[in-house]
PyMOL Python script that loads the backbone (N, CA, C, O; Angstrom):
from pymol import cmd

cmd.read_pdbstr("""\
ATOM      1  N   UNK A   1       4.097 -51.341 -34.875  1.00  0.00           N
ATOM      2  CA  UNK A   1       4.961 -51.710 -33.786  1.00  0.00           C
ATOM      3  C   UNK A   1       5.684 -53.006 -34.117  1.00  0.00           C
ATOM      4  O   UNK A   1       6.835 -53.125 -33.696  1.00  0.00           O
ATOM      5  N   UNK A   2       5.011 -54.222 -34.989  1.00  0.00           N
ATOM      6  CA  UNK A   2       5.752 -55.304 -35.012  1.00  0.00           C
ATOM      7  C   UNK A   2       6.864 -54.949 -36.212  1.00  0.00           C
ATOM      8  O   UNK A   2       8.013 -54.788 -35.802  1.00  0.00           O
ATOM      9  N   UNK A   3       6.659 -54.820 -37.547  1.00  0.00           N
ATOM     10  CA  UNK A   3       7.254 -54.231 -38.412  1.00  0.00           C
ATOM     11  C   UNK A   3       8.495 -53.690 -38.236  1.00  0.00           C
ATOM     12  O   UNK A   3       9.518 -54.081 -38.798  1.00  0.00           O
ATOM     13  N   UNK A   4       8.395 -52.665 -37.347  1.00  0.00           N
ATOM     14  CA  UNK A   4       9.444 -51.846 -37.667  1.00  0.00           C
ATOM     15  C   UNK A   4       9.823 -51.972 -35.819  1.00  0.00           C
ATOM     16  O   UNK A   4      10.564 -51.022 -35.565  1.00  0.00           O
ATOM     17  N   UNK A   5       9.599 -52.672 -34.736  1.00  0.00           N
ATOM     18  CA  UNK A   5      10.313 -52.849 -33.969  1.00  0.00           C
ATOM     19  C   UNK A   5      10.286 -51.512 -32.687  1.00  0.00           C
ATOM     20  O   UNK A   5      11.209 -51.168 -31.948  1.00  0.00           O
ATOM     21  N   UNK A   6       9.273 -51.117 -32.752  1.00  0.00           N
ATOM     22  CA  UNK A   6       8.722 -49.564 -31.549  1.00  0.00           C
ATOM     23  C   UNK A   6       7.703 -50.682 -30.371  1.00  0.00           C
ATOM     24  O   UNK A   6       6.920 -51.628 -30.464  1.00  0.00           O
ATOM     25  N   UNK A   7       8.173 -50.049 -29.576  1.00  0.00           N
ATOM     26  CA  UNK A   7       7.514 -50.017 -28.559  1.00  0.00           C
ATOM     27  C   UNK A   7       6.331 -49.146 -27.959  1.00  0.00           C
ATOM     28  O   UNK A   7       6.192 -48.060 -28.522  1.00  0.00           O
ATOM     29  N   UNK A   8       5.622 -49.368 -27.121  1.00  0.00           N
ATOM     30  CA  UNK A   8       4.387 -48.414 -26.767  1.00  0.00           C
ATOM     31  C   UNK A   8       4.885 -46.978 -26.678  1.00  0.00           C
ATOM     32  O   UNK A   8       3.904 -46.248 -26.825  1.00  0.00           O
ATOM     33  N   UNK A   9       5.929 -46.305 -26.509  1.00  0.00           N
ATOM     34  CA  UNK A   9       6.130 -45.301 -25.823  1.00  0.00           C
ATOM     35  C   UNK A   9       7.028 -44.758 -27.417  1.00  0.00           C
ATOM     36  O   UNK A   9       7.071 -43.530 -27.498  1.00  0.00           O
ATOM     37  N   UNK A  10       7.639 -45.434 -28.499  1.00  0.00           N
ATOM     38  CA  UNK A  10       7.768 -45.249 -29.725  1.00  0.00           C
ATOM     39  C   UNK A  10       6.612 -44.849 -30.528  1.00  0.00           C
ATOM     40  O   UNK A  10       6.428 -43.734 -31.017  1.00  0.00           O
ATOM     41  N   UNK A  11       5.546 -46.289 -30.647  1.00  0.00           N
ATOM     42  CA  UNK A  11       4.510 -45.683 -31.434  1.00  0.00           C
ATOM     43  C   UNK A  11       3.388 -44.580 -30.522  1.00  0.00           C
ATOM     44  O   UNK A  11       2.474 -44.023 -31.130  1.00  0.00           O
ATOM     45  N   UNK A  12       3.540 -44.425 -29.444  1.00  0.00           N
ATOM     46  CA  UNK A  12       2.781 -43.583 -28.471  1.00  0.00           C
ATOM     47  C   UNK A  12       2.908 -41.914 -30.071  1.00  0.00           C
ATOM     48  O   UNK A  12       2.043 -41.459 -30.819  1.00  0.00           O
ATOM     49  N   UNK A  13       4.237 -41.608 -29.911  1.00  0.00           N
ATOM     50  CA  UNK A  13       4.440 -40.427 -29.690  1.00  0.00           C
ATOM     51  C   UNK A  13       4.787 -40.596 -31.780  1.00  0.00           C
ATOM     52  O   UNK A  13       5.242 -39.580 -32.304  1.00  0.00           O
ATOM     53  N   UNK A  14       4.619 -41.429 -32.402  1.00  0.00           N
ATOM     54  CA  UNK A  14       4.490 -41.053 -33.430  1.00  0.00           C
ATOM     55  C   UNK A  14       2.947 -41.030 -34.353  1.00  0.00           C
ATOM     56  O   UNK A  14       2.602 -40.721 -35.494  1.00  0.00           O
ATOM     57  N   UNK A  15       2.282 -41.564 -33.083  1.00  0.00           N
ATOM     58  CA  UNK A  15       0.741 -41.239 -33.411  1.00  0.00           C
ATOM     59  C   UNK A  15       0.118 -40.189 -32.656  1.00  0.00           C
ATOM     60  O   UNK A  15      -1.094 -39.982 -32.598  1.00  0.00           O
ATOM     61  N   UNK A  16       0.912 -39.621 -32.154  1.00  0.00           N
ATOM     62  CA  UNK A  16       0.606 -37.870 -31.871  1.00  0.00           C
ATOM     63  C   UNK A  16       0.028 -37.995 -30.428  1.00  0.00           C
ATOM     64  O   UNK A  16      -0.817 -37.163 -30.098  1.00  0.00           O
ATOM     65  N   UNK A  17       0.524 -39.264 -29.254  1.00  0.00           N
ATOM     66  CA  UNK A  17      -0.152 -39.008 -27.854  1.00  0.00           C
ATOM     67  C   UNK A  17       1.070 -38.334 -27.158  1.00  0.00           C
ATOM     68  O   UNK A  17       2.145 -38.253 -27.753  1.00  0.00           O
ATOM     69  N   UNK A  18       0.913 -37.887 -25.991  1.00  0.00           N
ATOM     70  CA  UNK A  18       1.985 -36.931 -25.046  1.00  0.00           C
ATOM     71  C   UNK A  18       2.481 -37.807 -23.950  1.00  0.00           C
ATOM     72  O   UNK A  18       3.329 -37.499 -23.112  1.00  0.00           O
ATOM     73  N   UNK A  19       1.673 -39.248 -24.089  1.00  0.00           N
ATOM     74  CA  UNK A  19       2.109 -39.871 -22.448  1.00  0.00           C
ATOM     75  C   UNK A  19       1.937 -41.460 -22.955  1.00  0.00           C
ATOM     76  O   UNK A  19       0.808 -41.835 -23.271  1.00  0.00           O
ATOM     77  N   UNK A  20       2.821 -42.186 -23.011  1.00  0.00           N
ATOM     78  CA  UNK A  20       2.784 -43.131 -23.444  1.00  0.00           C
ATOM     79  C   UNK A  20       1.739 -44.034 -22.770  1.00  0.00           C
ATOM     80  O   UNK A  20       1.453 -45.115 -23.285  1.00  0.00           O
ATOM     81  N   UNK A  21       1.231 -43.665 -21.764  1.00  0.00           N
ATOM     82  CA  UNK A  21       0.449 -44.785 -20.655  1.00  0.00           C
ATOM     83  C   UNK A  21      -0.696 -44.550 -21.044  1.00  0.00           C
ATOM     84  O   UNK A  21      -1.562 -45.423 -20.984  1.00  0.00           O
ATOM     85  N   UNK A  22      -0.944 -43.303 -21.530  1.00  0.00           N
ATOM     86  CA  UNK A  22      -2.515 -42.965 -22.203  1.00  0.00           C
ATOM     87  C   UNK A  22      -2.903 -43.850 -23.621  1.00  0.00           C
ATOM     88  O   UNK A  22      -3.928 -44.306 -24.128  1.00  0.00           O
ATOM     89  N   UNK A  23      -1.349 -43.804 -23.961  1.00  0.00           N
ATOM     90  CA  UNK A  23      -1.472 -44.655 -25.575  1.00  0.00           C
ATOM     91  C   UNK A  23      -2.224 -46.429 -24.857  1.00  0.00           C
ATOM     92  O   UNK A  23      -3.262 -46.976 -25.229  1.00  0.00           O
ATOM     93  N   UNK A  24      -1.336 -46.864 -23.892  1.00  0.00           N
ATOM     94  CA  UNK A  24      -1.528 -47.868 -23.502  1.00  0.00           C
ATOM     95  C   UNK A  24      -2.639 -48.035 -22.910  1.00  0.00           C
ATOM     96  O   UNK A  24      -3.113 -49.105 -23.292  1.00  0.00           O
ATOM     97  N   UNK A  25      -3.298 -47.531 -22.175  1.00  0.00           N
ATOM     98  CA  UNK A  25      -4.904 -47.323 -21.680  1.00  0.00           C
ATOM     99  C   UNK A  25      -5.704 -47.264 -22.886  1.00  0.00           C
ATOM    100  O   UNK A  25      -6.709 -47.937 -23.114  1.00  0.00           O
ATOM    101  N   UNK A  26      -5.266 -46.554 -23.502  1.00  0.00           N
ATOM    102  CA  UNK A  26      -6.451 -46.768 -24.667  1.00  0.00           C
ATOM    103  C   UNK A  26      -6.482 -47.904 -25.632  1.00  0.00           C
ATOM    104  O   UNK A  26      -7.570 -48.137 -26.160  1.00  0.00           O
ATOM    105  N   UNK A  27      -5.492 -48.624 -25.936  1.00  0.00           N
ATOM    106  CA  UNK A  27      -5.077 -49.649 -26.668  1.00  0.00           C
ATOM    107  C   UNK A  27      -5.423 -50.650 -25.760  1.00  0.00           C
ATOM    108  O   UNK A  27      -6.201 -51.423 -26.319  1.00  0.00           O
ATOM    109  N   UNK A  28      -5.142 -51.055 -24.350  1.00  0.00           N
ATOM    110  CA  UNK A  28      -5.824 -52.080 -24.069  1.00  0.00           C
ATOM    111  C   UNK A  28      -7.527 -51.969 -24.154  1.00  0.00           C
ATOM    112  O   UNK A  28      -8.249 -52.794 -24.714  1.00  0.00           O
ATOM    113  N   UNK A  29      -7.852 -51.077 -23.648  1.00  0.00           N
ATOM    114  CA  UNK A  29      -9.325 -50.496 -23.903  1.00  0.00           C
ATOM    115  C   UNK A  29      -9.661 -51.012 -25.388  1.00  0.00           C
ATOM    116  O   UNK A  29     -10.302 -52.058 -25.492  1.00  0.00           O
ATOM    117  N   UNK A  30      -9.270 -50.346 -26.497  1.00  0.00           N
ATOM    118  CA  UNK A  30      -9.623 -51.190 -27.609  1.00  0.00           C
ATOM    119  C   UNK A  30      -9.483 -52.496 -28.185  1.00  0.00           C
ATOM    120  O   UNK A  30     -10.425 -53.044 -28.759  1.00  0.00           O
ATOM    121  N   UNK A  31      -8.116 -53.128 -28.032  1.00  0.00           N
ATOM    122  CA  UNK A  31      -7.789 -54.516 -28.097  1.00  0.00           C
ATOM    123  C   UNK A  31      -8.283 -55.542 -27.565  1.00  0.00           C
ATOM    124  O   UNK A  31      -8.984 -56.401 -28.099  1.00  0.00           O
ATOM    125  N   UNK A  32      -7.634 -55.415 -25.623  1.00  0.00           N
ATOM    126  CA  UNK A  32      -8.308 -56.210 -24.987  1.00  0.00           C
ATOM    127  C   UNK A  32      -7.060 -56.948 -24.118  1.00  0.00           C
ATOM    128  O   UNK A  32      -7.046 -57.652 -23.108  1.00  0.00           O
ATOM    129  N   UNK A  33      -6.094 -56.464 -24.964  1.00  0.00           N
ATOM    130  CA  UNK A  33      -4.547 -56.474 -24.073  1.00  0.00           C
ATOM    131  C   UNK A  33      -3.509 -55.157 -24.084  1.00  0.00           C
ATOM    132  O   UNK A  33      -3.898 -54.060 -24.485  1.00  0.00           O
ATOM    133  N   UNK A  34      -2.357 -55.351 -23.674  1.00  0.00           N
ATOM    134  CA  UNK A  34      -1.746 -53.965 -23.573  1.00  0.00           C
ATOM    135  C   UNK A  34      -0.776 -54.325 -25.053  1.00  0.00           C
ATOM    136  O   UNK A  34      -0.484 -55.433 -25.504  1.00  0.00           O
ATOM    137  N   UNK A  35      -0.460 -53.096 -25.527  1.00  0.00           N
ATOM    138  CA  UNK A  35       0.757 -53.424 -26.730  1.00  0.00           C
ATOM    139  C   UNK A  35       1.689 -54.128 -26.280  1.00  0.00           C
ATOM    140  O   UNK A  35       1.984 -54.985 -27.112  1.00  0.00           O
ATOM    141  N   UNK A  36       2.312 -54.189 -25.352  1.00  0.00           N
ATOM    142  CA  UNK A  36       3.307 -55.046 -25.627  1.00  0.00           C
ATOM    143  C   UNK A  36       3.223 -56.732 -25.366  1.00  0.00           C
ATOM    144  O   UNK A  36       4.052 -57.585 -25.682  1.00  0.00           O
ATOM    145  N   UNK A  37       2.023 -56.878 -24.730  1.00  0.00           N
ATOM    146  CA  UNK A  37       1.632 -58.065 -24.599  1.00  0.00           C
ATOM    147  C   UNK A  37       0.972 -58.680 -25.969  1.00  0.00           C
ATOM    148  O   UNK A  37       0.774 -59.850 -26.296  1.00  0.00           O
ATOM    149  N   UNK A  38       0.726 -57.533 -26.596  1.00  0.00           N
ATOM    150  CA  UNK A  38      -0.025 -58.106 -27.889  1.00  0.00           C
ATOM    151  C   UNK A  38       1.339 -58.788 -28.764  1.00  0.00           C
ATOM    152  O   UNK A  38       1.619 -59.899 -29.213  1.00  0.00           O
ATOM    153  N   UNK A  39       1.945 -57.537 -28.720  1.00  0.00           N
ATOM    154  CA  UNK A  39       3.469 -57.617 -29.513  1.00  0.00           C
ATOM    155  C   UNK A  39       4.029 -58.860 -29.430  1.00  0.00           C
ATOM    156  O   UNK A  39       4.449 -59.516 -30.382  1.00  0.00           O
ATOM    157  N   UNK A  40       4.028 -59.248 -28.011  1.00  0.00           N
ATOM    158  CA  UNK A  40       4.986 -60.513 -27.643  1.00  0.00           C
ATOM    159  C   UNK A  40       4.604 -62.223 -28.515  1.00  0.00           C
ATOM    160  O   UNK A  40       5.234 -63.196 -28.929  1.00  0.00           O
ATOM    161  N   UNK A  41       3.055 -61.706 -28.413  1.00  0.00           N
ATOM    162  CA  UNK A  41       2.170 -62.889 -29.311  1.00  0.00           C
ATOM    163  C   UNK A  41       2.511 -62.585 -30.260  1.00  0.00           C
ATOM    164  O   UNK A  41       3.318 -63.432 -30.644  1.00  0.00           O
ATOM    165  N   UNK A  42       2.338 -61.438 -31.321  1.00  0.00           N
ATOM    166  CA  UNK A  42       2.252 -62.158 -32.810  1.00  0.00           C
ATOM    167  C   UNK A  42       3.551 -62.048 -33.031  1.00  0.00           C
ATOM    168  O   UNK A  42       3.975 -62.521 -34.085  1.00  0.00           O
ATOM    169  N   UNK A  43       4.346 -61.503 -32.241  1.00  0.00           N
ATOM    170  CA  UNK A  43       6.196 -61.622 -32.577  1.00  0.00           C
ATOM    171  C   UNK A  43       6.120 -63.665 -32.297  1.00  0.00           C
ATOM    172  O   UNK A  43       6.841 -64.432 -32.935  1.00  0.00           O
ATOM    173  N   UNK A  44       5.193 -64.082 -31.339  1.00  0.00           N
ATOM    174  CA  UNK A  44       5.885 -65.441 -30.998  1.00  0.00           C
ATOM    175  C   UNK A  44       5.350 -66.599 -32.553  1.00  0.00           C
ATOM    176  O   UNK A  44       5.947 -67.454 -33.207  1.00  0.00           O
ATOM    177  N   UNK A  45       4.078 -66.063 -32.590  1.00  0.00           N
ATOM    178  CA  UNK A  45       3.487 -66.359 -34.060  1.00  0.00           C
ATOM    179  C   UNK A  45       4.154 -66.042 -34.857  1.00  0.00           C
ATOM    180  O   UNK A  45       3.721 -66.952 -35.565  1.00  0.00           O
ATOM    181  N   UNK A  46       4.932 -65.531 -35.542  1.00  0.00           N
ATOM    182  CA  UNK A  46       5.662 -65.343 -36.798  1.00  0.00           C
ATOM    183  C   UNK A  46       6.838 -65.645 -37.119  1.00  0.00           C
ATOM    184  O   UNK A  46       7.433 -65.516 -38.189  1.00  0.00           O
ATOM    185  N   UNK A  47       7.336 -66.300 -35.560  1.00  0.00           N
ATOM    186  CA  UNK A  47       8.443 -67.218 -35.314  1.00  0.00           C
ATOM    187  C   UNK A  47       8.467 -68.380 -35.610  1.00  0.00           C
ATOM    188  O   UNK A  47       9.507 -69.038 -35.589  1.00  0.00           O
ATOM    189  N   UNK A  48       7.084 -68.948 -36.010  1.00  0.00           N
ATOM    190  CA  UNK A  48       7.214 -70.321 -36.403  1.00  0.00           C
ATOM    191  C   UNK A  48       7.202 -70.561 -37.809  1.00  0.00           C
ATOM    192  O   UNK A  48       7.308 -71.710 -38.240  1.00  0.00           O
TER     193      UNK A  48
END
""", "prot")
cmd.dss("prot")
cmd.show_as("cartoon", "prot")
cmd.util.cbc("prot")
cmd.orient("prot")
């Protein structure tokens, strides 16, 4: 997602889920935040 610039509902459906919110339920579930909140951090980290 940071790389190449997708969003939850981009990489949702190129890792084979049908509903982007499921991608996101499960990703905060594993992480501990939602993708795009993660995104926003290490996009703000790699800005410096």
């Amino acid at each position: 997602m940071l790389s190449e610039q997708l969003d939850a509902a981009g990489a949702a459906n190129r890792v084979g889920y049908e509903s982007p919110s499921q991608f996101s339920r499960e990703y905060r579930r594993y992480y501990g935040a939602p993708p795009k909140q993660d995104i926003q951090m290490l996009r703000s980290r790699t800005e410096l």
